[in-house]
C-alpha positions as CSV (number, residue, x, y, z in Angstrom):
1,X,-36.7,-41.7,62.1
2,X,-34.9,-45.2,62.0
3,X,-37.8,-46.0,59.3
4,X,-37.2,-43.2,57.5
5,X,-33.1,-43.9,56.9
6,X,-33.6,-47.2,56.1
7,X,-36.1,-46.1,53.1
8,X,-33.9,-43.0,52.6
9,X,-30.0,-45.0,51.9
10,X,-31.0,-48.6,52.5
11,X,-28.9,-49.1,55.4
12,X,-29.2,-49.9,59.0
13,X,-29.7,-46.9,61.2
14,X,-28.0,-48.9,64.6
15,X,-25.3,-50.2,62.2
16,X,-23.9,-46.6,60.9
17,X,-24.8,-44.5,64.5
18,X,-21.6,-45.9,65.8
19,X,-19.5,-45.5,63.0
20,X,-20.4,-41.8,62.6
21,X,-20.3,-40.9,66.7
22,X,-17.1,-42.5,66.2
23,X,-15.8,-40.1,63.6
24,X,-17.7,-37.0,65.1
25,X,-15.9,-37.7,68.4
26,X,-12.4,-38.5,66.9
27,X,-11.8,-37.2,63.2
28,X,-14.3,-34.5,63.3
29,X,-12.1,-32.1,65.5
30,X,-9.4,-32.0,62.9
31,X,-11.7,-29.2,60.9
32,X,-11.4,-26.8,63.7
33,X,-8.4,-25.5,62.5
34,X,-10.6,-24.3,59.4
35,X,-12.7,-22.8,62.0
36,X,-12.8,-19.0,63.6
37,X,-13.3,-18.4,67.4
38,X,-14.9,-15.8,69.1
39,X,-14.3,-15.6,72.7
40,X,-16.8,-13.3,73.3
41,X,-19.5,-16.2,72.3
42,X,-18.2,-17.8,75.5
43,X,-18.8,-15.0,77.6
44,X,-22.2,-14.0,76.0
45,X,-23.5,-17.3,76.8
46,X,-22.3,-17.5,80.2
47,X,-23.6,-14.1,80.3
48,X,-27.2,-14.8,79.4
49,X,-27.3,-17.7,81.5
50,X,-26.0,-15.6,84.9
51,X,-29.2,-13.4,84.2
52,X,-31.4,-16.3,84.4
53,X,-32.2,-16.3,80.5
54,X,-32.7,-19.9,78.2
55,X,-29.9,-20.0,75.7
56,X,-30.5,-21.8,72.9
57,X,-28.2,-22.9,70.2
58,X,-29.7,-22.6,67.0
59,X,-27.5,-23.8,64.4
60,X,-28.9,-25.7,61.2
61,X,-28.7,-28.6,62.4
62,X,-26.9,-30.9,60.0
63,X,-24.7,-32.6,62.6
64,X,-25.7,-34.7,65.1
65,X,-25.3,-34.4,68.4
66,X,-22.2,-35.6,69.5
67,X,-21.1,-33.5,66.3
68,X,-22.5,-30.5,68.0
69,X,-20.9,-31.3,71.4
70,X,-17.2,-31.6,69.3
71,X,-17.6,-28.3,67.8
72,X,-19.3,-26.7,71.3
73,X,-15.6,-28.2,73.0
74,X,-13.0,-26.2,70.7
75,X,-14.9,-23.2,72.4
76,X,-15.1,-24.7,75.7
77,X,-18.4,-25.0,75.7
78,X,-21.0,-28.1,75.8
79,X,-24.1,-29.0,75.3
80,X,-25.4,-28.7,78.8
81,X,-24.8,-25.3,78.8
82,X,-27.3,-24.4,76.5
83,X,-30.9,-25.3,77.2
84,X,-31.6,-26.8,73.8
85,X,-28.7,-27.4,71.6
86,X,-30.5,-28.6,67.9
87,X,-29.2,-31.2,66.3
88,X,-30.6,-33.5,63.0
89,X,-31.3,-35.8,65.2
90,X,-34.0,-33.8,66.6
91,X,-34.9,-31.2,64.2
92,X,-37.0,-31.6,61.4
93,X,-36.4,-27.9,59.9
94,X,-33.2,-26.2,59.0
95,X,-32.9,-22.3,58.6
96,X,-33.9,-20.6,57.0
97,X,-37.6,-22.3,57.1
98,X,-39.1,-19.7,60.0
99,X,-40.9,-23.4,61.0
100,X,-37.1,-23.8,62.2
101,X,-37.6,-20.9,64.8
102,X,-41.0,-21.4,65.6
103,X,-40.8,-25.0,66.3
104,X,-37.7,-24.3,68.7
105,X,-40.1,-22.1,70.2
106,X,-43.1,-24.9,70.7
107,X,-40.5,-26.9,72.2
108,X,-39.8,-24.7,74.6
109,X,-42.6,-23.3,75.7
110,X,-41.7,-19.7,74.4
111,X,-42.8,-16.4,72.4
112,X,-41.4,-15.5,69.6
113,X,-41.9,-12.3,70.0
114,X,-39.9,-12.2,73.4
115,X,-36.8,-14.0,71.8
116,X,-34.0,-12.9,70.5
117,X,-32.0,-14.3,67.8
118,X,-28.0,-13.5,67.3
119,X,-26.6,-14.4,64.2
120,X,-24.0,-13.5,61.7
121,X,-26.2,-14.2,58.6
122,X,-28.4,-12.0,57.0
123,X,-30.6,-14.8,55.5
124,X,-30.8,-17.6,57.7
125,X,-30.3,-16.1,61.1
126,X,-31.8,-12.6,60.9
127,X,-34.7,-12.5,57.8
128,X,-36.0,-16.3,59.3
129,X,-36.2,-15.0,62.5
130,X,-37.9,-12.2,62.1
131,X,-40.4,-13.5,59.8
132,X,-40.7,-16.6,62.6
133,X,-41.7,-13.3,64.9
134,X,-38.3,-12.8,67.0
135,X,-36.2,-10.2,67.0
136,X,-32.8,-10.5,65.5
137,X,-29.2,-9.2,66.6
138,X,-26.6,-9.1,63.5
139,X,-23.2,-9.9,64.1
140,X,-20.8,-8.6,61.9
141,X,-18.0,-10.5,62.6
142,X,-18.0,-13.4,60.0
143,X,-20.8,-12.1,58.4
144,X,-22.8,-13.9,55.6
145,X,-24.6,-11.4,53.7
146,X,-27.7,-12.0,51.9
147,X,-27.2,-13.6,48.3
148,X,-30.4,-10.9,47.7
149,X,-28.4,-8.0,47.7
């Protein structure tokens, strides 16, 4: 992937890596104020993982990961308590490609058809997953309806 941001902007992957962890781990939490919090997200992941279940956190992954760990902390959460967090520096598909769900699924050694995806988007979280072969839980709160409708 190096190669591939070098041909992509011309610039040296090892050079910019520190300059963005540095603003995902310092300036980056000033946009949680624009952010909502569910508390219940805290408890439905601790939830899952009392009853022995993975929990993955599928988010498109446009950050990377030490993005994802900032916005994981305003919650309380980290990355270790999921057992695959996605990130861009690991993901090569973005929702609402099913590939997205079904790759998450090859990495982990899963069935779709035994997974279940919660979401508050009609689009990306619930029609990709279903047509990736999960089922799909729709949360209302904060919903993003479908731009279909």
């Amino acid at each position: 992937m190096p190669e591939r941001f070098r041909a992509d902007t011309g610039l040296d992957e090892a050079f910019c890596r520190p300059l963005t962890d540095a603003f995902y781990s310092n300036e980056f939490h000033r946009a949680r104020s624009l952010t909502g919090e569910n508390p219940l997200a805290v408890e439905a992941v601790r939830a899952a993982r009392g009853k022995g279940r993975k929990v993955i956190l599928a988010t498109n992954p446009l950050f990377p990961m030490v993005g994802q760990a900032s916005r994981l902390s305003w919650l309380g959460l980290k990355p270790e308590d999921f057992d695959l967090v996605t990130s861009y520096e690991s993901d090569r598909f973005c929702k609402p490609n099913p590939a997205y769900f079904t790759e998450i699924c090859r990495r982990m050694d899963l069935d779709p058809a035994g997974c279940l995806m919660i979401g508050n988007d009609e689009t990306e979280d619930m029609w990709a997953a279903t047509a990736a072969g999960m089922q799909a839980y729709l949360v209302t709160d904060c919903l993003i309806p479908s731009q279909d409708h």
